[in-house]
Residue frames as qw, qx, qy, qz and C-alpha x, y, z in Angstrom:
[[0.361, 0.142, -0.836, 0.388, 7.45, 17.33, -16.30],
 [0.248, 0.064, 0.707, -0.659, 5.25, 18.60, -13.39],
 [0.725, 0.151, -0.219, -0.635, 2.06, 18.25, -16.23],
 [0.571, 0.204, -0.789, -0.098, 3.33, 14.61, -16.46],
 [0.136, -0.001, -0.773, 0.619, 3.78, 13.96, -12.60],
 [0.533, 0.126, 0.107, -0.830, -0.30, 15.18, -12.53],
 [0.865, 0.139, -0.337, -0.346, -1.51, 12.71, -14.83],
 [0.571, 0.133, -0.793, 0.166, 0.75, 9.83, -13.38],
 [0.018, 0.027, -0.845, 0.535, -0.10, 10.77, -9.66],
 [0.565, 0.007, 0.158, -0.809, -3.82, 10.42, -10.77],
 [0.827, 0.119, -0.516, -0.187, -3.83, 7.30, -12.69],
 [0.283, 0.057, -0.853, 0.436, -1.63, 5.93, -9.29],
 [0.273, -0.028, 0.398, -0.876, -4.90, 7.18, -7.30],
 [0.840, 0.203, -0.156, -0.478, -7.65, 5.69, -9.39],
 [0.808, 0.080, -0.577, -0.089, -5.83, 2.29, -9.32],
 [0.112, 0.186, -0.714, 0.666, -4.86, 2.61, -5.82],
 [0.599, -0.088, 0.252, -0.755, -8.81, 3.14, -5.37],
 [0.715, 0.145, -0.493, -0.475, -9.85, 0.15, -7.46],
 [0.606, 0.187, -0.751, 0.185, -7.33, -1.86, -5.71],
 [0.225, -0.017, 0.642, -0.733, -8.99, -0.77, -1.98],
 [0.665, 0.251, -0.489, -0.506, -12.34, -1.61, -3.90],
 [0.764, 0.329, -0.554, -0.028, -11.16, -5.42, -4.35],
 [0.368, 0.256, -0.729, 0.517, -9.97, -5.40, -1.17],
 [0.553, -0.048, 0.270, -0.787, -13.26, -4.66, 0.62],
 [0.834, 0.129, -0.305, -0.441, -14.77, -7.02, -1.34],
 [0.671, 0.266, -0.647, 0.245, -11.67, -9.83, -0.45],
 [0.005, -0.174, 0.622, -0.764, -12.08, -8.98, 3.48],
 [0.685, -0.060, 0.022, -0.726, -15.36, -10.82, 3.37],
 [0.836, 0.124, -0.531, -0.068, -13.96, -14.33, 2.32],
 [0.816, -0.572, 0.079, -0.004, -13.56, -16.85, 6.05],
 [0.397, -0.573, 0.716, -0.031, -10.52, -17.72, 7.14],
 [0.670, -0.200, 0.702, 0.138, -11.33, -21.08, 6.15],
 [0.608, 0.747, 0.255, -0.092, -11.97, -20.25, 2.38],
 [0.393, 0.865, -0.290, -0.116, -8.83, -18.62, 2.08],
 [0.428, -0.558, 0.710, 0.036, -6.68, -20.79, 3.99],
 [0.580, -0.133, 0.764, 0.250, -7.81, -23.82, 1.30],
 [0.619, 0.704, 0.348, -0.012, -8.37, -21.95, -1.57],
 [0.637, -0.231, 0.223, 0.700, -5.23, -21.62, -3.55],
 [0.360, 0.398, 0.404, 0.741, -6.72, -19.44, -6.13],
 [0.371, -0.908, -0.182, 0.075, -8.54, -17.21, -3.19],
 [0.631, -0.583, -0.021, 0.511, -4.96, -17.10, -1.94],
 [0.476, 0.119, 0.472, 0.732, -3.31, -15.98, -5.59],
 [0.095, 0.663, 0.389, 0.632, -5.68, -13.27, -6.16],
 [0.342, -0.910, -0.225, -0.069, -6.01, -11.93, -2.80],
 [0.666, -0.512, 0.126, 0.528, -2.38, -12.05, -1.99],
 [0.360, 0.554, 0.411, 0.628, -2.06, -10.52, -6.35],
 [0.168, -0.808, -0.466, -0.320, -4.38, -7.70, -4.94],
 [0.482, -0.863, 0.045, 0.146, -2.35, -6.50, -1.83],
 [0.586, -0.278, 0.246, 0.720, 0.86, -6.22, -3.36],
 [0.420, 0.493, 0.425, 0.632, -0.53, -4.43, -5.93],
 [0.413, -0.875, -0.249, -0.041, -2.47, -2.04, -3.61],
 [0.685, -0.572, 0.093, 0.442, 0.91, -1.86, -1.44],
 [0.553, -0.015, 0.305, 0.776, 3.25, -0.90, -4.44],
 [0.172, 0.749, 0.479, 0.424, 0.75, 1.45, -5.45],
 [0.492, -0.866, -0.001, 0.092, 0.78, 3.52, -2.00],
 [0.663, -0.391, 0.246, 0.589, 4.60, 3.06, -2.19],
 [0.452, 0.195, 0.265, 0.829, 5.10, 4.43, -5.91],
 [0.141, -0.844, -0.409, -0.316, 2.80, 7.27, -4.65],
 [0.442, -0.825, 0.137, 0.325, 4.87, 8.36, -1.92],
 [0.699, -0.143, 0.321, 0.623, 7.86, 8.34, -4.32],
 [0.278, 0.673, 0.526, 0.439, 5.79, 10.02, -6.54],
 [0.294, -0.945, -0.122, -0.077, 4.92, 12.98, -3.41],
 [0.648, -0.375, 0.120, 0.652, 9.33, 12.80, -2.34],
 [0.538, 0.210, 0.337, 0.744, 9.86, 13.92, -5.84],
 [0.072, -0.847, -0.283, -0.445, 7.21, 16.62, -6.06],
 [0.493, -0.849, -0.174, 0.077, 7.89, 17.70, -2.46],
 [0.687, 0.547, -0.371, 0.301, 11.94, 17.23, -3.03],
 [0.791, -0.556, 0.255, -0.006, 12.24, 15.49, 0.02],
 [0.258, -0.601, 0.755, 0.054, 15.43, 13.32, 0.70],
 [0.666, 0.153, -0.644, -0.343, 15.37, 9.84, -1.65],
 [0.723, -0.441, 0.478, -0.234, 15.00, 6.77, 0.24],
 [0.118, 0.520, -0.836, -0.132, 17.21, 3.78, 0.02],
 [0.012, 0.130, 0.956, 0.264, 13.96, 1.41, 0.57],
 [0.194, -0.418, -0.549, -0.697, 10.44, 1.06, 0.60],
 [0.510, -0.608, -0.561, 0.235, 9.60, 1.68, 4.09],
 [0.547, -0.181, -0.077, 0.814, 11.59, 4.04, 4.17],
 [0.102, -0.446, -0.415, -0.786, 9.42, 6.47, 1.64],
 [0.402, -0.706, -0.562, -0.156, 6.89, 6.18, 4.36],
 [0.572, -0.558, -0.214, 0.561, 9.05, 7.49, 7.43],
 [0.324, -0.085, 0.190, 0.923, 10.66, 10.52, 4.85],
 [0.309, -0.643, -0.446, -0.540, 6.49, 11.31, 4.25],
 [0.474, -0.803, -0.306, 0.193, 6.26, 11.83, 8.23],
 [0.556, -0.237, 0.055, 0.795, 9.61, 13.97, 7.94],
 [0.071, 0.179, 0.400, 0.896, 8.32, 15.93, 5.55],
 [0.116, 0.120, 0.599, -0.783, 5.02, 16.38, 7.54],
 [0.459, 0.001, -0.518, -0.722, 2.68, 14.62, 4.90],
 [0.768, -0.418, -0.437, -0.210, 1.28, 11.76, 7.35],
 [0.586, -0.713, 0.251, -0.293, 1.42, 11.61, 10.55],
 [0.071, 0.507, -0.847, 0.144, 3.80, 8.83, 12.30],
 [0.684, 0.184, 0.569, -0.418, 1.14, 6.47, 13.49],
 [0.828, 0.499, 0.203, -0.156, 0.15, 6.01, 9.78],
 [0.206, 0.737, -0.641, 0.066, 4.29, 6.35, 8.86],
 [0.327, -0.326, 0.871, -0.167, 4.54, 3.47, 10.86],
 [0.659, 0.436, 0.333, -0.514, 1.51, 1.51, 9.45],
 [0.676, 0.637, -0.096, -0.357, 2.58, 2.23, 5.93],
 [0.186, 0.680, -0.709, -0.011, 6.14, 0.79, 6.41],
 [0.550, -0.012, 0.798, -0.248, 4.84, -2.34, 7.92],
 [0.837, 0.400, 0.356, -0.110, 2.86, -3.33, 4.67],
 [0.516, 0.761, -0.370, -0.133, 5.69, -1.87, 2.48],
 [0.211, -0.445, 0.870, -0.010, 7.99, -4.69, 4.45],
 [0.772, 0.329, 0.501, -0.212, 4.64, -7.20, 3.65],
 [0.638, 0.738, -0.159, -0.150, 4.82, -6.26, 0.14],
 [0.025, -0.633, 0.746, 0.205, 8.76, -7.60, 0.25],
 [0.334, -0.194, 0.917, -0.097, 7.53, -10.72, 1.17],
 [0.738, 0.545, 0.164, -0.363, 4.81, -11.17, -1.07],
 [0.631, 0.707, -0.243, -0.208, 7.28, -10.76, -4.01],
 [0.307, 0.672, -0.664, 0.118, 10.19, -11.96, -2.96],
 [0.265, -0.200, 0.867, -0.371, 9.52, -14.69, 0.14],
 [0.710, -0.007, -0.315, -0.630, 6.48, -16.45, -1.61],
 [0.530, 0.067, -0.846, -0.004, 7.83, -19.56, -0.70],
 [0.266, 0.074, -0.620, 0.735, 7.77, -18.39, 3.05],
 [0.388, -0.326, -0.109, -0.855, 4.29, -16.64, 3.12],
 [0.042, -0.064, -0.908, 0.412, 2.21, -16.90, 6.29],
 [0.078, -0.456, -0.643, -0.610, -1.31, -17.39, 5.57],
 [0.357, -0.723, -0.553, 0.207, -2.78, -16.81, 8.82],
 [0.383, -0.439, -0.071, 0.810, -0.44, -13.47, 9.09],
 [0.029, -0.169, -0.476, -0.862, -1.94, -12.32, 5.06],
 [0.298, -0.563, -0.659, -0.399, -5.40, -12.88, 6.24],
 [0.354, -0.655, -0.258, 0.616, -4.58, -10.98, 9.72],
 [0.333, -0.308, 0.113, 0.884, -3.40, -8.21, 7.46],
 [0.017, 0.277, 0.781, 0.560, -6.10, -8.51, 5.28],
 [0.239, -0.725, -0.646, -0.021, -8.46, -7.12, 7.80],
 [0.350, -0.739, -0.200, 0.539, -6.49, -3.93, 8.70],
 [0.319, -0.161, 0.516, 0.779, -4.36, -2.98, 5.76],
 [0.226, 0.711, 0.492, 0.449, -7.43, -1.66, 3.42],
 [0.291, -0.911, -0.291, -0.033, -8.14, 0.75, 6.26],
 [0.695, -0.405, 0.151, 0.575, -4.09, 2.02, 6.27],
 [0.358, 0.105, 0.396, 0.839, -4.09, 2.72, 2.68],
 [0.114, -0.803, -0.540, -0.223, -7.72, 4.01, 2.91],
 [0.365, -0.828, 0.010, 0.426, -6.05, 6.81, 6.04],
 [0.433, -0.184, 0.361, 0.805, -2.75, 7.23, 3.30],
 [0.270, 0.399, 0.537, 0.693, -5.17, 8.41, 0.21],
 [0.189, -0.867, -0.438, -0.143, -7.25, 10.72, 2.67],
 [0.468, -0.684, -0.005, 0.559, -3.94, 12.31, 3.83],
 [0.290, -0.274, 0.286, 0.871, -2.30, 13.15, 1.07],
 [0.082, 0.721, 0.509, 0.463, -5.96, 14.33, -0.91],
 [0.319, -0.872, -0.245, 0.280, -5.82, 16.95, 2.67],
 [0.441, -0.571, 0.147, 0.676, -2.69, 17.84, 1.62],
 [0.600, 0.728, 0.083, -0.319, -3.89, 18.79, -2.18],
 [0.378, -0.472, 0.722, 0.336, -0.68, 16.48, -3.07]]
């Protein structure tokens, strides 16, 4: 089990990197590029949810190891990581804010503000970028 939980919270690391990566790269296209490119929009908006769920099934990943308290959503994971004194609150706060994005990605598509993804697009690498340098301090 904990041999397993090794190999799964590396492979979540390495595609959590790939997917910051891709996001560098996607935090160059303008404003207007993405706003009237649908297939910009479909691959960058693809890219941050993946990113996002990654970070999220990491912290589930650190509850279990740590045998914190479960949470009941994804924001939540983020706020039971400050509890548990793996990130700070600043970046607790931070992490729940894209894990509420990430709903809306999947579930509000219809609803999706572009100007708000491409606002988020310029901060949100540099969130998950602070999440993988906390828990690498914590030798999680």
């Amino acid at each position: 089990m904990v041999e397993k939980m090794v190999v799964e919270k590396y492979q979540l690391i390495e595609e959590l990197r790939r997917r910051i990566e891709k996001w560098k790269e996607d935090e160059k296209v303008s404003f207007e590029t993405f706003r009237k490119d649908l297939d910009k929009q479909n691959s960058i908006c693809y890219n941050m949810l993946i990113a996002i769920q990654t970070a999220i099934d990491l912290g589930n990943l650190i509850i279990e190891k740590k045998k914190l308290r479960a949470a009941s959503t994804y924001a939540e994971i983020f706020e039971i990581l400050e509890e548990g004194k793996i990130i700070d609150k600043k970046l607790a706060k931070q992490l729940s804010s894209l894990a509420r994005f990430r709903n809306v990605l999947a579930h509000l598509y219809w609803k999706i503000d572009y100007k708000k993804v491409y606002n988020i697009l310029k901060f949100g690498r540099r969130v998950l970028e602070k999440f993988l340098n906390a828990i690498g301090k914590e030798g999680l």
